[in-house]
C-alpha positions as CSV (number, residue, x, y, z in Angstrom):
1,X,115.5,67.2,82.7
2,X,112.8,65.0,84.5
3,X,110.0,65.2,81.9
4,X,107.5,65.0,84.9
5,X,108.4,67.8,87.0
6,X,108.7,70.1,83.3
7,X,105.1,69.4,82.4
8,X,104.3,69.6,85.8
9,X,105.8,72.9,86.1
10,X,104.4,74.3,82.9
11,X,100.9,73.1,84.0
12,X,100.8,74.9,87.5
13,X,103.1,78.3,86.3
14,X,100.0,78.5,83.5
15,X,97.3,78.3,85.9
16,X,98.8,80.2,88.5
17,X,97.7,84.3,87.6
18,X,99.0,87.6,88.5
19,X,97.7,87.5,92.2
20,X,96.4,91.2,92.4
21,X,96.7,92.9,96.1
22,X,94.5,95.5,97.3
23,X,96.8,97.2,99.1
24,X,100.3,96.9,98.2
25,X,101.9,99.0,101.4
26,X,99.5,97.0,104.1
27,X,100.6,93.6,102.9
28,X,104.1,95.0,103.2
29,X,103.8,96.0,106.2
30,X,102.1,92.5,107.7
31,X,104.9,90.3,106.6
32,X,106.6,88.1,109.6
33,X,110.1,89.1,110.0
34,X,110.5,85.8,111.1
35,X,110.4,82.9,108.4
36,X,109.2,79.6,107.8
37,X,111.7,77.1,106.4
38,X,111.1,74.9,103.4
39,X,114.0,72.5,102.3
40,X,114.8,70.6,98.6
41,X,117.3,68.3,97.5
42,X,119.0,67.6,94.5
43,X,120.3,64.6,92.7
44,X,122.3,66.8,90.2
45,X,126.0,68.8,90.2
46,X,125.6,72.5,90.2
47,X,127.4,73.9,87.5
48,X,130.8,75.5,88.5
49,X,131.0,78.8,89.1
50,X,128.3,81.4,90.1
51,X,125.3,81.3,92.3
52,X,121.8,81.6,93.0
53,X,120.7,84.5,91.8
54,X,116.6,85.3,92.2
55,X,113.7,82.7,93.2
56,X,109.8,83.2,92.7
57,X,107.1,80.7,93.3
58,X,104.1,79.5,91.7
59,X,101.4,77.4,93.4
60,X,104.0,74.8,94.6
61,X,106.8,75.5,92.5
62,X,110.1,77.0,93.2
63,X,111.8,78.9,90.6
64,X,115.7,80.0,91.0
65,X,117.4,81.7,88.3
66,X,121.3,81.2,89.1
67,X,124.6,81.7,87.6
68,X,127.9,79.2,86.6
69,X,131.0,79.7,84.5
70,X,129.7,78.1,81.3
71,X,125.9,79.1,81.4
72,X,123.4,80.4,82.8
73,X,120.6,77.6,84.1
74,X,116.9,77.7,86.1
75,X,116.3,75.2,88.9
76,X,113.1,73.8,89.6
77,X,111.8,72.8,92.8
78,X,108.9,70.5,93.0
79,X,107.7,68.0,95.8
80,X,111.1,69.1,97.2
81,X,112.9,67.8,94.6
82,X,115.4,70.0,92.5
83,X,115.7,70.1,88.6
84,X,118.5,71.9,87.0
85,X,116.9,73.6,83.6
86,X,120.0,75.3,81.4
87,X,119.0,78.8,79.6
88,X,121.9,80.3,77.9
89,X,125.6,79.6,77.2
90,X,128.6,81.8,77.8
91,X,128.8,84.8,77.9
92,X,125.2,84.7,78.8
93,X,126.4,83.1,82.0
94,X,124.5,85.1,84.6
95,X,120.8,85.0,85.0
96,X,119.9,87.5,88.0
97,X,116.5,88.3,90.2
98,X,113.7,87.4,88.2
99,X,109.2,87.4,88.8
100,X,106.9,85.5,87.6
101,X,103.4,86.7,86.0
102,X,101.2,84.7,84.9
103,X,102.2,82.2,82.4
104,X,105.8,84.3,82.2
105,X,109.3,84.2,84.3
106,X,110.7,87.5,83.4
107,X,114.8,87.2,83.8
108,X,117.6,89.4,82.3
109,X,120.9,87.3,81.4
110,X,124.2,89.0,81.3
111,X,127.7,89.2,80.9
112,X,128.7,89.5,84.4
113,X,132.7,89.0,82.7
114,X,132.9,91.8,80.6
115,X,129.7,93.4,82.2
116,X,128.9,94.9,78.8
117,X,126.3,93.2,76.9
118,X,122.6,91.0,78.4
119,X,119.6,90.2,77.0
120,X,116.2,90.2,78.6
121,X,114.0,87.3,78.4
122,X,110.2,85.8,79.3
123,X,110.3,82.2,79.4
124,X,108.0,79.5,79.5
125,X,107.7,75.9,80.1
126,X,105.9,73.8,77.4
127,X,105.6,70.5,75.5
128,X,108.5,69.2,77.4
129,X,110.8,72.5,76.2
130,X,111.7,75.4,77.6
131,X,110.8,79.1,74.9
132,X,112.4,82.1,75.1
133,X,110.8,85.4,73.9
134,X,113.2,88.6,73.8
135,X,112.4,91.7,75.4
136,X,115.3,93.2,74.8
137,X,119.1,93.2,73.7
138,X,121.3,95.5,75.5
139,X,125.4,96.1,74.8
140,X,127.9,98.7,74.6
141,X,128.5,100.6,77.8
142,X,130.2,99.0,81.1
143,X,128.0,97.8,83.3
144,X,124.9,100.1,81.8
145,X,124.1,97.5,79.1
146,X,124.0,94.5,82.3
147,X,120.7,93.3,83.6
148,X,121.1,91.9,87.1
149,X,117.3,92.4,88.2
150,X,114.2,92.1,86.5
151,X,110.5,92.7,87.3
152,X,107.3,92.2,85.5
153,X,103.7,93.6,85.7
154,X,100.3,94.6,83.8
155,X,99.5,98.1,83.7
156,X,95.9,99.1,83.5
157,X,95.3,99.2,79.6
158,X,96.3,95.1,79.2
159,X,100.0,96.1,78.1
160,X,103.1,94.7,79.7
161,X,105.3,96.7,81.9
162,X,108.9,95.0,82.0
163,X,111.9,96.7,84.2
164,X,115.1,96.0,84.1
165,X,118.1,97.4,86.7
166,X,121.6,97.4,85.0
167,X,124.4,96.7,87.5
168,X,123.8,97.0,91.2
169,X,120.7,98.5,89.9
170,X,122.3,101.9,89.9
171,X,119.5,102.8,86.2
172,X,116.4,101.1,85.9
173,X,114.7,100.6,82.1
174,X,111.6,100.5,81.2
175,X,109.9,98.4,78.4
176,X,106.1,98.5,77.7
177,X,104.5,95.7,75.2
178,X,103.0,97.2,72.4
179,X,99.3,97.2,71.6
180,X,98.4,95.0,69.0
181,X,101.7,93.2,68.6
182,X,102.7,90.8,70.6
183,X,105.9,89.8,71.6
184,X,107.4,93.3,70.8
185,X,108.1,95.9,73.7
186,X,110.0,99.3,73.3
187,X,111.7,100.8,75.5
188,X,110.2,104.0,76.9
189,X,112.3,105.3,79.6
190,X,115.1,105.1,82.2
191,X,115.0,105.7,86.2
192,X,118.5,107.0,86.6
193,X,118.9,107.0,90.7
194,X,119.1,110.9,92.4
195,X,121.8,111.8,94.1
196,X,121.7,111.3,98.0
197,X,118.6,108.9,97.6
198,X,118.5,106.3,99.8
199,X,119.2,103.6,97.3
200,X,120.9,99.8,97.6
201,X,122.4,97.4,95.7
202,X,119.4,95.5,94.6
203,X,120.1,92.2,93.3
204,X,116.2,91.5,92.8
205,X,113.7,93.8,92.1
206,X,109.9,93.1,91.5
207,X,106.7,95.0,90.4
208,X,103.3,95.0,92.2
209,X,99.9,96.6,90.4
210,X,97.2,97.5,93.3
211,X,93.4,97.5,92.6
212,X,93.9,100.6,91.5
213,X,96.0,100.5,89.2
214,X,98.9,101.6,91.4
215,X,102.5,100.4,90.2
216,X,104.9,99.5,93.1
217,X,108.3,98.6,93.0
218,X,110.3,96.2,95.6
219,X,113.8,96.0,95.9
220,X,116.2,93.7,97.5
221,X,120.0,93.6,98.9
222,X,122.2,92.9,101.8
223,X,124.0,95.8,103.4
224,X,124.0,98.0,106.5
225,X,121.6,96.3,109.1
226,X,121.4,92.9,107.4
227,X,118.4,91.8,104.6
228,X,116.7,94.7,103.6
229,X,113.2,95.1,101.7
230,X,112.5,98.7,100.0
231,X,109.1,99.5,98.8
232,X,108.8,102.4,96.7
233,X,105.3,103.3,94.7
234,X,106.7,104.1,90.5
235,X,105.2,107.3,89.2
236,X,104.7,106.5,85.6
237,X,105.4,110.2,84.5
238,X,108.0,111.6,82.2
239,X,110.6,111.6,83.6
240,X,109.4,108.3,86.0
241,X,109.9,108.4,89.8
242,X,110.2,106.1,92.9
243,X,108.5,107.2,95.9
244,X,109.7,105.5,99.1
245,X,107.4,104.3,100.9
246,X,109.3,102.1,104.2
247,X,112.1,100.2,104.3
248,X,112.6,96.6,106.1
249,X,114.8,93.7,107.5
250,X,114.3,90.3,107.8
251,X,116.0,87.4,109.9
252,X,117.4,84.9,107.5
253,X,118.6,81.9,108.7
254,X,120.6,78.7,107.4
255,X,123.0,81.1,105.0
256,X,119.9,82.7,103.1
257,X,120.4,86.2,102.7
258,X,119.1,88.9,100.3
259,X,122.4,89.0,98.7
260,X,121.6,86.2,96.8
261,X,118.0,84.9,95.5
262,X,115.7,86.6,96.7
263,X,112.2,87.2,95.5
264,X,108.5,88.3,96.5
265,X,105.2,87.2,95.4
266,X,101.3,87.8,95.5
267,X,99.8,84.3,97.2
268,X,96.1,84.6,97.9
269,X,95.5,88.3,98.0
270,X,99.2,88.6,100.4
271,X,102.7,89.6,99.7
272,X,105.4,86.6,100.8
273,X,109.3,86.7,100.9
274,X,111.3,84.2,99.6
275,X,115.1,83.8,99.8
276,X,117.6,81.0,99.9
277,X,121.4,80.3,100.2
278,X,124.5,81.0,98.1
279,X,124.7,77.9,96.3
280,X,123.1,75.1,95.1
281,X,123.8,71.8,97.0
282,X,122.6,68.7,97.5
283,X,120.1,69.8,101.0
284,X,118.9,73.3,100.2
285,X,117.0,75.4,102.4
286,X,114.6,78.1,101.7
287,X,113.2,81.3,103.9
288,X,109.4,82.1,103.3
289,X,108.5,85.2,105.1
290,X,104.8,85.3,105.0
């Protein structure tokens, strides 16, 4: 990989903090339906196999966690120019919808063969290499021990609050970071999905804390009326629940679609959308519903 564009990355995804948002449903509300289009290139093959899985951004930095047939890999868009960063080999093939925070890019990788084991990982760029810090390990039961979507967020008392939805997002996991301890998270509970709930097949999934303190959850998928956007506020209680709070769609254009990577983040006190095509070719194109 370009050693530019990795130092480069590192630098801005370290200085670019959790962007905190007063109010979580307002900014929801504001985005355009309509979105702006960015476009990249790419000098390199995509690996065969897969696609495109989640995308965040950080200052001016694309990141899109994708999916081939022999690993998993991370592309990096800078100056609209694309870098292809690999993360784990086979069967750790399929890195799904991922957030950044902070100086983190929270991403579960799974099996998406034999859909019964993933791991769940925050990485970081630095000193030209790419780290990995576990979350967790997950294996045993079909599709429960996957982890297609991923979101990340501080709760109010400094720890770390990592989710993770198994396939389709049917369960969601919870891990906390433990006080004292770093780099070691537990996991704490499980948002198993009511019966009759509105619910879709979220292939991203991201976490949003308010100024006060309020946890909210956004999901992502493609189904019914076109690209949707739920927003539900997460009741940290025992047993945990999801509160809708509205549901939206969004006009993608040029083949990007929820379906694929799709991703929101905090910029400047707002809440933008950003989604992209299937696959990764050599002109890419990028929605950014602000």
């Amino acid at each position: 990989m370009n050693r530019f564009i990795l130092i480069t990355a590192f630098i801005l995804f370290k200085a670019s903090c959790f962007s905190q948002l007063s109010d979580v449903k307002a900014s929801f509300l504001a985005i355009s339906q309509k979105p702006k289009i960015l476009r990249f290139n790419t000098n390199q093959l995509a690996p065969a196999g897969g696609h495109l899985q989640g995308i965040q951004a950080a200052d001016s930095i694309l990141f899109i966690t994708a999916s081939g047939n022999a690993y998993s890999y991370c592309v990096l868009v800078k100056n609209k120019q694309a870098e292809i960063v690999k993360l784990l080999d086979s069967p750790y093939r399929h890195a799904g919808g991922c957030q950044v925070m902070g100086t983190d890019l929270a991403v579960g990788i799974e099996d998406n063969a034999a859909k019964d084991k993933s791991t769940v990982l925050l990485l970081s760029f630095l000193n030209n290499t790419l780290s990995k810090q576990v979350v967790a390990n997950r294996s045993g039961v079909y599709k429960r021990s996957t982890a297609g979507a991923t979101g990340i967020t501080t709760l109010a008392n400094g720890q770390t609050l990592v989710i993770t939805g198994d396939w389709d997002t049917r369960n969601i996991d919870f891990y906390i970071s433990r006080l004292g301890e770093e780099g070691i998270f537990d996991s704490i509970i499980t948002y198993h999905v009511p019966q009759g709930m509105q619910w879709g097949s979220y292939q991203s999934i991201n976490l949003f804390t308010d100024s006060h303190k309020n946890i909210f959850m956004l999901g992502f998928c493609n189904e019914g009326n076109g690209n949707r956007a739920d927003l539900f506020q997460v009741n940290f209680l025992n047993p945990v629940t999801l509160f809708p709070i509205g549901s939206r769609t969004f006009k993608c254009t040029n083949g990007c679609s929820f379906r694929y990577a799709a991703g929101a983040v905090a910029e400047n006190g707002k809440l933008v959308i950003y989604t992209t095509q299937r696959s990764l070719k050599k002109h890419n194109v990028v929605n950014v519903f602000r």
